[in-house]
C-alpha positions as CSV (number, residue, x, y, z in Angstrom):
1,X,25.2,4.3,269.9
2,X,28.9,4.5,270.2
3,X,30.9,5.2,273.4
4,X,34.6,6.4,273.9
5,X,36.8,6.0,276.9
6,X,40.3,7.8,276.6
7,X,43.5,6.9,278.7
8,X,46.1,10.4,278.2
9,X,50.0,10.8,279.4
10,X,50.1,6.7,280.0
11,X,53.8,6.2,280.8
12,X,54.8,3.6,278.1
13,X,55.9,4.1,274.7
14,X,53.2,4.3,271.9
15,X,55.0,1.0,269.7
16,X,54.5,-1.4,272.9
17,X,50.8,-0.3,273.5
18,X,50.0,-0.3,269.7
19,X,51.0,-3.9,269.9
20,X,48.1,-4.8,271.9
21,X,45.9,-2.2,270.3
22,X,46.3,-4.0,266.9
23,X,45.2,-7.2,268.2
24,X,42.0,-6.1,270.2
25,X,40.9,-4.1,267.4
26,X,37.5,-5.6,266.1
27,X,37.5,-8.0,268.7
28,X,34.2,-8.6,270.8
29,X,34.4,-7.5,273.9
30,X,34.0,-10.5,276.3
31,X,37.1,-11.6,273.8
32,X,39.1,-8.6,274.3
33,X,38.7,-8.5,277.8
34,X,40.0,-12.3,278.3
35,X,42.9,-11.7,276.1
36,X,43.7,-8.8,278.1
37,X,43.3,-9.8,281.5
38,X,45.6,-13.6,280.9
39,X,48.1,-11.0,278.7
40,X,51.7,-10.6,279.9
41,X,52.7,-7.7,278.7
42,X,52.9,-4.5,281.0
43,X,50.3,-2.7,278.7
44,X,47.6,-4.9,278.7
45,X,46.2,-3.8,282.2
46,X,45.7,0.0,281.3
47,X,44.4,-0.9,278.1
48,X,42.2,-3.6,280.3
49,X,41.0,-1.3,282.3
50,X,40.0,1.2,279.6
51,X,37.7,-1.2,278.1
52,X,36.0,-2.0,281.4
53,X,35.3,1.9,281.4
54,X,34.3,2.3,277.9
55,X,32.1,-0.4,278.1
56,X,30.5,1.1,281.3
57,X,29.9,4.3,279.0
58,X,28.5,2.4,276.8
59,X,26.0,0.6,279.8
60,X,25.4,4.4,280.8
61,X,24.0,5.9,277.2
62,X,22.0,2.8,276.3
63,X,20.3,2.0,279.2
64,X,18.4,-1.5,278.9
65,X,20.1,-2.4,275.8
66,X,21.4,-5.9,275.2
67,X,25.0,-5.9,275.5
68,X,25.8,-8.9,273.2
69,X,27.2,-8.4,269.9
70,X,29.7,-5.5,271.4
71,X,32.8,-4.9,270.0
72,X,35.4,-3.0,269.7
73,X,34.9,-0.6,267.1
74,X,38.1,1.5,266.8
75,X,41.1,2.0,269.1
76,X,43.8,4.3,268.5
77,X,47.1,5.1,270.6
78,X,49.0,8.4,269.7
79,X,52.5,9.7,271.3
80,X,51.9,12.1,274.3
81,X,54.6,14.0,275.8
82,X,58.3,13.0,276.0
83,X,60.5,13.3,278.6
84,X,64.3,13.9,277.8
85,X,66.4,12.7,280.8
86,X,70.6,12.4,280.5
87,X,72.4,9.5,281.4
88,X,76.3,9.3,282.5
89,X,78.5,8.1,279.5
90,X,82.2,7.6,279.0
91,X,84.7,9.9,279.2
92,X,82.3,12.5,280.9
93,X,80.1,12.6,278.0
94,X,76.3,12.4,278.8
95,X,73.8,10.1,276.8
96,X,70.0,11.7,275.9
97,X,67.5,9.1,277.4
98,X,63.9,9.9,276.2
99,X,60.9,8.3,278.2
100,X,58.3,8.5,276.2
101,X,54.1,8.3,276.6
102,X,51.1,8.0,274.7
103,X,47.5,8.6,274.8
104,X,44.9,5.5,273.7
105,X,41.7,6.0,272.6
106,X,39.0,3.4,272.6
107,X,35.6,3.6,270.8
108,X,32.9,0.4,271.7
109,X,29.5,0.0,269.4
110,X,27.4,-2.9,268.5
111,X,28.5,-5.2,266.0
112,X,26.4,-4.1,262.2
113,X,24.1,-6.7,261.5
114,X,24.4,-6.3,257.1
């Protein structure tokens, strides 16, 4: 039985969090969770974090279950909302700056045994 955490408005752009999401994907958990935690980039301690809770969802909705063999079935990060801010150029011109944010969506589930 499945379990999804979700992380929403995260203040980063969606290309540098899909850089960690494409490497965790499929990934056992302990795994994941290693590379995470010894990661340098910015993203890797929300998306850290995010596992921890999904995998505490998981914990709650199979109660007694053996936790081996969990992986990371299927994460997802999508753009959230942007926000447009101006900044000074020459000649009293003004250039658009857009900080943008995404949402990440993390699904855990024990490894098929076919």
């Amino acid at each position: 039985m499945e379990a999804i955490a979700r992380l929403n408005n995260y203040p980063t752009s969606p290309r540098k969090m899909r850089l960690l999401a494409d490497v965790i994907r499929g990934m056992e958990v302990e795994k994941a969770q290693s590379f995470l935690k010894y990661n340098a980039q910015h993203s890797s301690v929300p998306l850290e974090k995010l596992l921890l809770s999904a995998v505490a969802n998981w914990k709650i909705k199979n109660e007694g279950a053996d936790m081996s063999g969990l992986v990371v079935k299927t994460i997802f990060v999508d753009g959230a909302r942007t926000i447009k801010r101006m900044m000074p150029a020459p000649q009293g011109r003004a250039y658009r700056k857009l900080k943008r944010s995404n949402h990440v969506t993390l699904i855990v589930d024990q490894k098929q045994n076919n």
